[in-house]
C-alpha positions in Angstrom: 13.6 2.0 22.0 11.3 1.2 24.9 8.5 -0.8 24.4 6.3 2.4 25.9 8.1 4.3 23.2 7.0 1.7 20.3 3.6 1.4 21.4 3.5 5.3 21.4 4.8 5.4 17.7 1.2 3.5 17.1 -0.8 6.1 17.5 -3.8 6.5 14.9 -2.6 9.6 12.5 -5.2 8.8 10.5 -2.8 7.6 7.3 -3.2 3.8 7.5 -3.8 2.2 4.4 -6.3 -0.1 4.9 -8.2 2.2 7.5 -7.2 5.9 7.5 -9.5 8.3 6.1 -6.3 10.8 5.8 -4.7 8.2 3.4 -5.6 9.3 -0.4 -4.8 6.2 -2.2 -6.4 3.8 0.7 -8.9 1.6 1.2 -10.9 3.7 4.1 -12.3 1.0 5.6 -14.5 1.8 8.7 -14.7 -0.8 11.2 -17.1 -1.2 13.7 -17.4 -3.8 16.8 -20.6 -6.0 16.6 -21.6 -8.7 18.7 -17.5 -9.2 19.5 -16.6 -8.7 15.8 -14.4 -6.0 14.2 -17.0 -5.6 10.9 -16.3 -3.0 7.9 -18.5 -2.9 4.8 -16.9 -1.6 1.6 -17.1 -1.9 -2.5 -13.3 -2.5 -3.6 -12.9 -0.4 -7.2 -11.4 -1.6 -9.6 -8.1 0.6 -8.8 -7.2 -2.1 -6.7 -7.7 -5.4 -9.5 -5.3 -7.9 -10.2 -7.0 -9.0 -13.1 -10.1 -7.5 -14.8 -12.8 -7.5 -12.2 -11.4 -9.7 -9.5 -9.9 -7.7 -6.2 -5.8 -8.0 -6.3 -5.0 -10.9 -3.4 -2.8 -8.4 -1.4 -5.5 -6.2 -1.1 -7.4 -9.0 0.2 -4.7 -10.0 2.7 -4.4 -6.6 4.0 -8.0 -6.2 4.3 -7.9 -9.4 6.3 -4.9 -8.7 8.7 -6.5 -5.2 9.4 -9.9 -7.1 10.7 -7.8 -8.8 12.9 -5.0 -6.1 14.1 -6.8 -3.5 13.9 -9.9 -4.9 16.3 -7.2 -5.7 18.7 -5.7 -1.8 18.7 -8.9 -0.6 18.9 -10.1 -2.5 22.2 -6.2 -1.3 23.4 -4.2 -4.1 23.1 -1.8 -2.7 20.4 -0.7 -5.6 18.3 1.6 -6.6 15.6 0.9 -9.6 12.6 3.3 -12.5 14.3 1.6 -15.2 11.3 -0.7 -14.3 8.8 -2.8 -17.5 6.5 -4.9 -16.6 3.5 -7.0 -18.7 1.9 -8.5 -17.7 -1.2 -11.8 -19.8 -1.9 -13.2 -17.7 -5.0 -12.3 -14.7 -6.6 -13.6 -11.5 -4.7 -15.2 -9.3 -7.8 -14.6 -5.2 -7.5 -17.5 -2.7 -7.3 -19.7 -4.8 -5.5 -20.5 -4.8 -1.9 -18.4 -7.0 0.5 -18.1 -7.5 4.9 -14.6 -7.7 6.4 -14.8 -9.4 9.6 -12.3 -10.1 12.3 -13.0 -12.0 16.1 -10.9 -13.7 18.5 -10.3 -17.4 18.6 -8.4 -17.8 22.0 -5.7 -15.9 23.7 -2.7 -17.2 25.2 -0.5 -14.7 27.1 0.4 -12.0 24.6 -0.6 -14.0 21.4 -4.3 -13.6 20.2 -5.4 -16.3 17.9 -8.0 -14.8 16.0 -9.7 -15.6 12.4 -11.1 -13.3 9.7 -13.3 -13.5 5.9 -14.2 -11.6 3.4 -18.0 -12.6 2.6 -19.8 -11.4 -0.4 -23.4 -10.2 -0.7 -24.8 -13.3 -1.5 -23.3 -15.0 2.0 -20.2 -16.4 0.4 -16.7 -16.4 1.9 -14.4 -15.6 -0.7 -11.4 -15.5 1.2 -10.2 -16.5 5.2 -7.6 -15.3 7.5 -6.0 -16.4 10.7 -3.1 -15.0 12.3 -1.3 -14.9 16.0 -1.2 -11.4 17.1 1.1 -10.5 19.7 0.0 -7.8 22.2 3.1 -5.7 22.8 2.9 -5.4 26.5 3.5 -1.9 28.3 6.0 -1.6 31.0 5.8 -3.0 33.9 3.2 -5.7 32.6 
């Protein structure tokens, strides 16, 4: 398969489960870019706990990696996760309001450097990300 043909696979259908709205057992999370920052706002129910009242870590990580990824698909530089760090700093509670954020740290060729948190209401980070993202490059690039 072409890399054309991967990067048309992509497309948005609406079903991804941190961010599509078509997806009935995701998180819906709605980004928008602010001040060069891929920013959602959300309350996490309790559906997605580890234990009572604390936000499962996966969920975390995913919300993480999509603050990231997803920021870089939707300025059009489709992307995939080449490494992913978490660190968890204090437990992120469900039913309360929280801010996803994702922004670039440097680029190198086709790998993004780029850092996200999870930060409570009260201004606390409860958990970090940083990955590499590797644009996949179109044809001819």
């Amino acid at each position: 398969m072409s890399t054309e043909e991967e990067i048309k696979k992509m497309e948005d259908t609406g079903n991804c489960f941190a961010c599509g709205q078509n997806n009935p057992i995701g998180l819906k999370l709605q980004f928008n870019i602010i001040s060069n920052q891929f920013i959602a706002k959300t309350v996490v129910d309790r559906n997605y706990q580890s234990y009572g009242g604390v936000v499962h870590g996966g969920i975390l990580t995913t919300m993480l990696d999509e603050a990231m990824g997803g920021y870089l698909f939707k300025t059009g530089e489709p992307a995939f996760t080449g490494k992913l760090e978490v660190r968890f700093r204090k437990p992120t509670p469900t039913d309360v309001p929280i801010t996803v954020r994702g922004w670039v740290v440097s680029r190198k060729r086709n790998v993004v450097e780029m850092k996200s948190e999870i930060v409570l209401e009260d201004g606390t980070v409860s958990a970090e990300g940083a990955a590499k993202m590797v644009v996949m490059k179109t044809i001819g690039e």
